[in-house]
C-alpha positions as CSV (number, residue, x, y, z in Angstrom):
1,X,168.0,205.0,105.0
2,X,165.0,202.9,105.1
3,X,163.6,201.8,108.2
4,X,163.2,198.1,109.2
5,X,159.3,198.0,108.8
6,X,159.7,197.8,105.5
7,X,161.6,194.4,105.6
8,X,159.1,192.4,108.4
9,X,157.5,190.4,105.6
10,X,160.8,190.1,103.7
11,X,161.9,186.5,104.1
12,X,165.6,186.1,105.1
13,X,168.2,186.6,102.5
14,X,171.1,184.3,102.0
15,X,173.7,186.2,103.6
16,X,172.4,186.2,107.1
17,X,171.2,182.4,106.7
18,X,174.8,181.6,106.7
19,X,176.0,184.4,109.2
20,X,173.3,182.8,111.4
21,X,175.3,179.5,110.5
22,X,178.8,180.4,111.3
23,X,177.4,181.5,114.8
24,X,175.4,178.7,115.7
25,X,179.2,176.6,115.8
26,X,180.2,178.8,118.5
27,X,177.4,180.2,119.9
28,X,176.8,179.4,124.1
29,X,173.4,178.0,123.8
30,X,171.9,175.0,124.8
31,X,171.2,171.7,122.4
32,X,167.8,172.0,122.2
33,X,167.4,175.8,120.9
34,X,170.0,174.9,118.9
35,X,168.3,172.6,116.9
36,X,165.0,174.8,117.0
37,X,166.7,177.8,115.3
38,X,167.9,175.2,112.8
39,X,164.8,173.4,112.4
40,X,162.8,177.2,111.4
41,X,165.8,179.1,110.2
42,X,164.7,178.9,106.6
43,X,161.6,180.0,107.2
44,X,162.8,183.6,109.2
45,X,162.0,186.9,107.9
46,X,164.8,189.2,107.5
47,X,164.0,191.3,110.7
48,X,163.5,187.9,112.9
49,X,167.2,186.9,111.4
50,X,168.3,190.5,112.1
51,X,167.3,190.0,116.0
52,X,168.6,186.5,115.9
53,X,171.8,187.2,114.5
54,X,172.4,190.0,117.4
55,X,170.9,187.6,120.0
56,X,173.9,184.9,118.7
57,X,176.2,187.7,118.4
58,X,175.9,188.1,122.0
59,X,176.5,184.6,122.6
60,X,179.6,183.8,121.4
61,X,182.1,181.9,123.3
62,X,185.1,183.1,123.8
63,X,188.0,181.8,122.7
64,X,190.5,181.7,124.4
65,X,189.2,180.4,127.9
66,X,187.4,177.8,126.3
67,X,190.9,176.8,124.8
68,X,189.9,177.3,120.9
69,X,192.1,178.2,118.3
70,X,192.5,181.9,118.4
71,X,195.1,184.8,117.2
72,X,196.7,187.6,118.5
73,X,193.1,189.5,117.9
74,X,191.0,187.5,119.9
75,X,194.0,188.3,122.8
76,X,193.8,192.0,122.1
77,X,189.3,191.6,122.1
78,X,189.7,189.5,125.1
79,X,191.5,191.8,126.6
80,X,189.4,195.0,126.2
81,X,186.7,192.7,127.5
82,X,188.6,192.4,130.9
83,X,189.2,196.3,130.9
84,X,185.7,197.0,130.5
């Protein structure tokens, strides 16, 4: 496996630019650094989307208390959550 060094200059591939999208509709962050990760997403090298896409990942609303659309696997997620 290579290691992530090797992709620090590497700028950011099309799959994670929209990945990076899809979170940014539902992510819990505030307007302004929302439009800053749009404004220099372009220009991201693949490790700097890499830690992005975790630091979205992280903050996701959830769905079903913010009264979204959601299925019977968002129930059974949000429920582990609550377990945990």
């Amino acid at each position: 496996m290579e290691e992530w060094g090797q992709f620090e200059d590497a700028p950011i591939n099309v799959s994670q630019l929209e990945y990076i999208g899809q979170l940014l509709k539902h992510s819990n962050i505030d307007h302004d650094e929302r439009e800053s990760i749009e404004r220099i997403m372009n220009d991201l090298t693949e490790l700097e989307a890499h830690e992005l896409i975790i630091k979205l990942s992280w903050n996701q609303l959830d769905p079903i208390p913010c009264g979204f659309n959601y299925g019977q696997r968002d129930i059974v997620k949000h429920q582990r959550k609550l377990q945990q």
